[in-house]
ROVEXTOR-892189 format. One record per residue (C-alpha): x, y negated, z; residue number from 1. Coordinates in steps of 0.05 Angstrom, whole numbers. Layout:
# ROVEXTOR-892189
       px       py       pz    nr
        X        Y        Z   NUM
...
This chain:
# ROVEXTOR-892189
       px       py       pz    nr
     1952    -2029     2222     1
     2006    -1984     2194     2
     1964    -1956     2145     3
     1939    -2015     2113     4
     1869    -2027     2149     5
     1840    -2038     2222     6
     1772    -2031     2255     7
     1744    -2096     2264     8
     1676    -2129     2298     9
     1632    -2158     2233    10
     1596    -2217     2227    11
     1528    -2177     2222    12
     1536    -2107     2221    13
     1572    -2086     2284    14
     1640    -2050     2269    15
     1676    -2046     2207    16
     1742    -2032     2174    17
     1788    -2086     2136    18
     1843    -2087     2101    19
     1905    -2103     2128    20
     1953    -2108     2067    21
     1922    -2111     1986    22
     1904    -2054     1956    23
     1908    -2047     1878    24
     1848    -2014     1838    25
     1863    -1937     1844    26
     1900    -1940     1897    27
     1876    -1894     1959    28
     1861    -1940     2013    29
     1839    -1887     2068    30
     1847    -1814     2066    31
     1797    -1775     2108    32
     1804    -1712     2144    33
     1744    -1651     2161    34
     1733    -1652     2239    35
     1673    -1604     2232    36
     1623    -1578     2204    37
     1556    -1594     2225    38
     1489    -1556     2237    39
     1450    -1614     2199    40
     1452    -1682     2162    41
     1459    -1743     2204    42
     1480    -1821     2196    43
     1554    -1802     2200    44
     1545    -1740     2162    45
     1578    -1725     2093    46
     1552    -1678     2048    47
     1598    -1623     2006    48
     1548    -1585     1982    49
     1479    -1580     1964    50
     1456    -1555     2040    51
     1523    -1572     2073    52
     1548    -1626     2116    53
     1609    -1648     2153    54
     1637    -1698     2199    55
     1707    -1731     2189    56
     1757    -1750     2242    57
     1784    -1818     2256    58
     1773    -1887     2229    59
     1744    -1848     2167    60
     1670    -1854     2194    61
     1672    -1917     2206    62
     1667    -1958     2137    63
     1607    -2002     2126    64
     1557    -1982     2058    65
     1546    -2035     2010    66
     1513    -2032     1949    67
     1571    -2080     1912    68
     1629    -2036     1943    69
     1707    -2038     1939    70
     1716    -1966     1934    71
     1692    -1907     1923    72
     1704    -1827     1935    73
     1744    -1786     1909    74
     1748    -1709     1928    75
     1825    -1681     1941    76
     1845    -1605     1935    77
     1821    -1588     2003    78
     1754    -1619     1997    79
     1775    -1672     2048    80
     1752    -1740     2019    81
     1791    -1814     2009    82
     1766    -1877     1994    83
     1789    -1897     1933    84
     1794    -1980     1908    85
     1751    -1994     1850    86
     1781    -2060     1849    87
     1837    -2104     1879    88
     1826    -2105     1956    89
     1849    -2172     1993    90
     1880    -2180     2064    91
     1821    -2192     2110    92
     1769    -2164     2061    93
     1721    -2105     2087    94
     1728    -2033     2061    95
     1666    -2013     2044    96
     1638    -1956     2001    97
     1564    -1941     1973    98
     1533    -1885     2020    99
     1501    -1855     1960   100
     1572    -1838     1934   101
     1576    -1776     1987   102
     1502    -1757     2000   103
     1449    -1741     1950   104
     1391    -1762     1995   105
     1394    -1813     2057   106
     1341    -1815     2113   107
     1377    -1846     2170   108
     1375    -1923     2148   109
     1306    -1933     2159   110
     1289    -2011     2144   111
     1326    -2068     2105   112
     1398    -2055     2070   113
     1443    -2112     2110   114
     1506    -2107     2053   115
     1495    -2172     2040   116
     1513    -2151     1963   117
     1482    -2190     1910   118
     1465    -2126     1884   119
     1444    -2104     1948   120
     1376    -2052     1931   121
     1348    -2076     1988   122
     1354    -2003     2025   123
     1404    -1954     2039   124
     1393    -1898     1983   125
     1428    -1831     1968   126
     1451    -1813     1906   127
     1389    -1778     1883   128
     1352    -1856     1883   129
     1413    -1886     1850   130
     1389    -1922     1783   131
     1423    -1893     1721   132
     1455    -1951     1708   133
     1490    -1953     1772   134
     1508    -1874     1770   135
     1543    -1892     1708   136
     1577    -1949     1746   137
     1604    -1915     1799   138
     1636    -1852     1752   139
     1692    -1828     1774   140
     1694    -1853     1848   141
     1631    -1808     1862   142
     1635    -1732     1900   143
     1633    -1688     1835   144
     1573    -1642     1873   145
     1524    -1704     1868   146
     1528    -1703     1797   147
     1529    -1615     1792   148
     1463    -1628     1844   149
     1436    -1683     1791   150
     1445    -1633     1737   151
     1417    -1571     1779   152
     1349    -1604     1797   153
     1332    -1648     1746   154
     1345    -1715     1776   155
C-alpha cells in the first residue's frame, strides 16, 4: 500500500490492481522490473523486441487491459517498463493499461473483451490491430519498438 496501489479481487475480472492514493497525469504509478526472459509469447508475456519476450516480477503482471485505460507504458533506460497515468487516477480506481501498448500481436484472449470500456473493441488486440486513430491516441505512453515494428512491416 506503500507504493500507492494494492492487488484487489474485481467485480468481473478476477484480480486487479487499484490505486491506493491519486495519481496525477504523468506521474509513474508502477515501475516494473525484468524477472526473465522467456522462450516464447504468453498471456503474461511482454514483448521488447520484434521476436523477444519477457516476464516482469511482482505486482507488475498483474494489471487488468482495457481498451479506455488510465495509463500507459513508458520504456526506462534499462528497458524495464512503468505504467505511466494518462490521466488523474482516483483512490479506489483500477490501474489498467491497453495490452496492445506492450505487444504487437495478442493470441491469448481468445473470446469477448470484458474492460467494460465504452470504447471497449470488443476483443483483446495487439498493437498491430490497433485502429490509427487509437495509435495516435495512445502516443507517447506506447513501447517505442511497436511503432519501429509498425514502420518495419508495413502495418
Amino acid at each position: 500500500m506503500e507504493n500507492g496501489y494494492e492487488l484487489r479481487k474485481t467485480a468481473t475480472k478476477g484480480e486487479g490492481i487499484f490505486a491506493t492514493k491519486p495519481f496525477k497525469a504523468g506521474e509513474t504509478v508502477m515501475a516494473g522490473r525484468i524477472e526473465k526472459v522467456l522462450e516464447k509469447n504468453d498471456s503474461h508475456a511482454t514483448q521488447i523486441g520484434e521476436h523477444t519476450y519477457v516476464r516482469f516480477a511482482g505486482l507488475f503482471i498483474k494489471p487488468n487491459h482495457s481498451c479506455s485505460p488510465c495509463c500507459g507504458v513508458k520504456v526506462n533506460e534499462v528497458g524495464d517498463h512503468a505504467l505511466v497515468a494518462m490521466k488523474d487516477i482516483s483512490i479506489d480506481e483500477e490501474i489498467t493499461f491497453d495490452y496492445a501498448m506492450r505487444n504487437y500481436t495478442i493470441g491469448f484472449f481468445p473470446g469477448n473483451c470484458a474492460c467494460g470500456s465504452q470504447q471497449c473493441r470488443g476483443q483483446i488486440t495487439g498493437w498491430k490491430d490497433l485502429p490509427e486513430e487509437k495509435k495516435q491516441e495512445y502516443k507517447g505512453f506506447v513501447v517505442p519498438y511497436l511503432v519501429e515494428l509498425d514502420n518495419k512491416l508495413g502495418s
